[in-house]
Biotite code that builds the C-alpha atoms (Angstrom):
import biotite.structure as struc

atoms = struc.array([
    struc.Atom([4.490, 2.512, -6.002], chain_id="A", res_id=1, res_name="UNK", atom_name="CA", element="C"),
    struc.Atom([4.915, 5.419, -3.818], chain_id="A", res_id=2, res_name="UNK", atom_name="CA", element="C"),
    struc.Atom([5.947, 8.077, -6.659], chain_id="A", res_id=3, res_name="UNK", atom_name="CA", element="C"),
    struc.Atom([4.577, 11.397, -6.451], chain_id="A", res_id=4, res_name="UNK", atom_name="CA", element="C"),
    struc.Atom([1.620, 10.898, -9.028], chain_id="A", res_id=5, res_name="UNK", atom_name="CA", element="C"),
    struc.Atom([-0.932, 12.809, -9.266], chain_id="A", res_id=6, res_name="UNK", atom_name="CA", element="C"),
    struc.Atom([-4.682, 11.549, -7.256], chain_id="A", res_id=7, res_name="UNK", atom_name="CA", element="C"),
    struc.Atom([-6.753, 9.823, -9.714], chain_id="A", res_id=8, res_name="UNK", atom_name="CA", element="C"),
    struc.Atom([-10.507, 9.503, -9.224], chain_id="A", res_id=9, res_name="UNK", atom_name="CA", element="C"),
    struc.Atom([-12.005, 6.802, -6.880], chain_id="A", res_id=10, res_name="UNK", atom_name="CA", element="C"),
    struc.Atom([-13.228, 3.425, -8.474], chain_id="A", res_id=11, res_name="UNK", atom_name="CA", element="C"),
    struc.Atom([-16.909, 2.777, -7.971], chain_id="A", res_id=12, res_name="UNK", atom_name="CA", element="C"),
    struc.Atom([-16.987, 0.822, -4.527], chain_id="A", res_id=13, res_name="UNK", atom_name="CA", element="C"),
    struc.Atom([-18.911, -1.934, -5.696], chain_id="A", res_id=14, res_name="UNK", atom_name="CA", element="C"),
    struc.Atom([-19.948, -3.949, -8.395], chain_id="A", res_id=15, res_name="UNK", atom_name="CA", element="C"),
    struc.Atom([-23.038, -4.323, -10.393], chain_id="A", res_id=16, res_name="UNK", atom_name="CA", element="C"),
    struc.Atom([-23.684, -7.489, -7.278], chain_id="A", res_id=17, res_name="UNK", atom_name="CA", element="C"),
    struc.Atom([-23.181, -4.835, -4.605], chain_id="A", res_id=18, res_name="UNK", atom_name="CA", element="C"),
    struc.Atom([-19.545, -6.681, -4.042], chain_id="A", res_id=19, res_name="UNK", atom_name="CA", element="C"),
    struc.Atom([-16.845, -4.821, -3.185], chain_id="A", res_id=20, res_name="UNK", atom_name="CA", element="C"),
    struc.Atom([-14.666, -4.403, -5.677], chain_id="A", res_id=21, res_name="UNK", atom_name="CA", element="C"),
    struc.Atom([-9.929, -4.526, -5.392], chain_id="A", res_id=22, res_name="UNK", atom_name="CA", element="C"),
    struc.Atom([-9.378, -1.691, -7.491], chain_id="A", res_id=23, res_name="UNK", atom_name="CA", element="C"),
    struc.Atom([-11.139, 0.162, -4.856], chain_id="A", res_id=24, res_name="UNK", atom_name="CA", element="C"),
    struc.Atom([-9.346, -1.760, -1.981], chain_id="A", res_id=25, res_name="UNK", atom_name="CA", element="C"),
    struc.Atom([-6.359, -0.745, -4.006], chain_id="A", res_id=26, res_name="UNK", atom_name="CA", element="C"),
    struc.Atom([-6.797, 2.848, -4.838], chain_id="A", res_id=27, res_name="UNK", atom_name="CA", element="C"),
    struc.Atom([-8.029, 3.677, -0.710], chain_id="A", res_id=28, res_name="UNK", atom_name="CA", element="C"),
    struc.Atom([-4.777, 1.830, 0.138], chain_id="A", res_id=29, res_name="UNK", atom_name="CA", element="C"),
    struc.Atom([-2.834, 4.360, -1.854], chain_id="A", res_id=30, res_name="UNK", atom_name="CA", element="C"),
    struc.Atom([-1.471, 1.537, -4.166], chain_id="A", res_id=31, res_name="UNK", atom_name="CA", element="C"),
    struc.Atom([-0.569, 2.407, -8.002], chain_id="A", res_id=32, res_name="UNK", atom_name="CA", element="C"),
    struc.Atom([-3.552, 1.376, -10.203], chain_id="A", res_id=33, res_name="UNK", atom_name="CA", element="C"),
    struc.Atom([-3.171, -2.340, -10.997], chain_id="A", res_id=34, res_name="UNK", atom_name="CA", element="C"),
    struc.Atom([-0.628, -3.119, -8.335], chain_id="A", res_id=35, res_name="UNK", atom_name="CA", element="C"),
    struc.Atom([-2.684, -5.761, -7.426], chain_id="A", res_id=36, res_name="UNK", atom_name="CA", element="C"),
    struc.Atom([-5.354, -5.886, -9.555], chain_id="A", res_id=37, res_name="UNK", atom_name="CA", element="C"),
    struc.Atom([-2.962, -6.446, -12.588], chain_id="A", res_id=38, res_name="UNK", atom_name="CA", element="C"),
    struc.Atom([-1.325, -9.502, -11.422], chain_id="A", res_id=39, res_name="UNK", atom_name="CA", element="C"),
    struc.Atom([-2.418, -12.062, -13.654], chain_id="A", res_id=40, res_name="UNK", atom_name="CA", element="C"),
    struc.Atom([-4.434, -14.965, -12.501], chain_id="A", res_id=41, res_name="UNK", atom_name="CA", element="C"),
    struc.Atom([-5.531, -13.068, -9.569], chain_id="A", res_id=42, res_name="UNK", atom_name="CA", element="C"),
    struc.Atom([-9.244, -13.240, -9.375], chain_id="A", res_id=43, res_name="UNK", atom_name="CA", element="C"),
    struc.Atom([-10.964, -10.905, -7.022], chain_id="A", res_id=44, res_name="UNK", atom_name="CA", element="C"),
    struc.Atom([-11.353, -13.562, -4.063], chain_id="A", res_id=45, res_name="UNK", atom_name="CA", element="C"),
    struc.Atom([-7.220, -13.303, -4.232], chain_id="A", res_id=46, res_name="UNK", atom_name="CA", element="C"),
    struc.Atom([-7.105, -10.044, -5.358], chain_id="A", res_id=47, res_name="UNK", atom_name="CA", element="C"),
    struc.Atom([-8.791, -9.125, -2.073], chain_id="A", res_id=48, res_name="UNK", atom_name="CA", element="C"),
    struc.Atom([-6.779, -11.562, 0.209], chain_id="A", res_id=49, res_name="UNK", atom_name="CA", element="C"),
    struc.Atom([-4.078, -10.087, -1.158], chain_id="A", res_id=50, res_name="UNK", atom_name="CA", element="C"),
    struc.Atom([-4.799, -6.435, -0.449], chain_id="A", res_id=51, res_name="UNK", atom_name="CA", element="C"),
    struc.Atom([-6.515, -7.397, 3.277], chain_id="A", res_id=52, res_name="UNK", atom_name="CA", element="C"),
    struc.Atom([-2.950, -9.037, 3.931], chain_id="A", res_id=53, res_name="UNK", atom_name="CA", element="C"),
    struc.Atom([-0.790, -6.204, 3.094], chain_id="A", res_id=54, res_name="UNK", atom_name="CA", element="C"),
    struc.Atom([0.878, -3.116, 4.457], chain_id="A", res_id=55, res_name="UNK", atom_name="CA", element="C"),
    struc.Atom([-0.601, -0.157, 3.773], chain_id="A", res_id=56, res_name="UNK", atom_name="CA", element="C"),
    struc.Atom([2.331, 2.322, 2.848], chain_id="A", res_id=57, res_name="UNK", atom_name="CA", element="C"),
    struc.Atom([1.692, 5.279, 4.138], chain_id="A", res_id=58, res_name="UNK", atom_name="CA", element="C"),
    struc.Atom([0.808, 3.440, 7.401], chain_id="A", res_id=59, res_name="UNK", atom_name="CA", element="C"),
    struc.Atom([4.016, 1.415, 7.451], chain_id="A", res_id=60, res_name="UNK", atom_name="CA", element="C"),
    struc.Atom([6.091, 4.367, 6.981], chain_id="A", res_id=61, res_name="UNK", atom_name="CA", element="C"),
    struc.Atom([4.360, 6.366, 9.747], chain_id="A", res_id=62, res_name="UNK", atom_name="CA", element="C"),
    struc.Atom([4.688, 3.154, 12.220], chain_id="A", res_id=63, res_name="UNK", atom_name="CA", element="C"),
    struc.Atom([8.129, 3.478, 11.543], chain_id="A", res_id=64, res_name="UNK", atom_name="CA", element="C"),
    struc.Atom([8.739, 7.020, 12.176], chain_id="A", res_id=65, res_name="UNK", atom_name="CA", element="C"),
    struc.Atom([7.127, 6.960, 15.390], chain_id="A", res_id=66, res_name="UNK", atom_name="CA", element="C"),
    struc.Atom([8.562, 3.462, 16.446], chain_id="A", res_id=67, res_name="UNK", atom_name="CA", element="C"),
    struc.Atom([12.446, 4.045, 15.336], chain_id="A", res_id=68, res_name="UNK", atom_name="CA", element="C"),
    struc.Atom([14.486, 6.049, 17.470], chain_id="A", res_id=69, res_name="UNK", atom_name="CA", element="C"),
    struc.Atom([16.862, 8.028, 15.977], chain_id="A", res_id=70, res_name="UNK", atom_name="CA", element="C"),
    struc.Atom([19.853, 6.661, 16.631], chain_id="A", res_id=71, res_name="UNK", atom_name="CA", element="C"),
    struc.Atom([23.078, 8.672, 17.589], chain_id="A", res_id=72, res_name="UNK", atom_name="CA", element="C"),
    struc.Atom([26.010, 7.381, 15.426], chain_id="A", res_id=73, res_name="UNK", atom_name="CA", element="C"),
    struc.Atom([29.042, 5.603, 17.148], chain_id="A", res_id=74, res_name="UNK", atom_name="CA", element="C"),
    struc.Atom([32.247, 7.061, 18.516], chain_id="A", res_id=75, res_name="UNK", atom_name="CA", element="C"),
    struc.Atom([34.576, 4.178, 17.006], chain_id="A", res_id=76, res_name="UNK", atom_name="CA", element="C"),
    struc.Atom([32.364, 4.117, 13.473], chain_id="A", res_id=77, res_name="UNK", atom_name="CA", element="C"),
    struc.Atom([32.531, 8.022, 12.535], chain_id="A", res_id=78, res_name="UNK", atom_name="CA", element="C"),
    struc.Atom([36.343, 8.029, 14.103], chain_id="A", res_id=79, res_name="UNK", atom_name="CA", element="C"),
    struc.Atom([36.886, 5.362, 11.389], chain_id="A", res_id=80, res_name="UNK", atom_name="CA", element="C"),
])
């Protein structure tokens, strides 16, 4: 997750039953194909849980960015 690949096409949104469907949860989250969706004995209802629960990446590492201060290294640590 989070290699450089290259942008694969969108899944349908929903199914045949107009419900929406995790590999499409998955792919707008930015998630490798089947991070998710390829556990096994994951059914959609978890599948989904799963993918409403977690951090979205790109997100995360934004928060992050913005939130951290830099911070300046210490006198006795780089004398050291």
């Amino acid at each position: 997750m989070g290699d450089a690949h290259p942008p694969r096409p969108a899944p349908a949104p929903t199914d045949a039953a107009g419900r929406l469907r995790a590999d499409f949860v998955e792919w707008m989250q930015g998630l490798d194909a089947g991070w998710v969706t390829a556990t096994p004995g994951l059914g959609r209802p978890a599948q989904l849980t799963a993918l409403g629960n977690g951090v979205v990446p790109q997100q995360a590492t934004r928060a992050l960015q913005l939130l951290a201060p830099p911070f300046p290294r210490c006198s006795r640590c780089a004398a050291g």
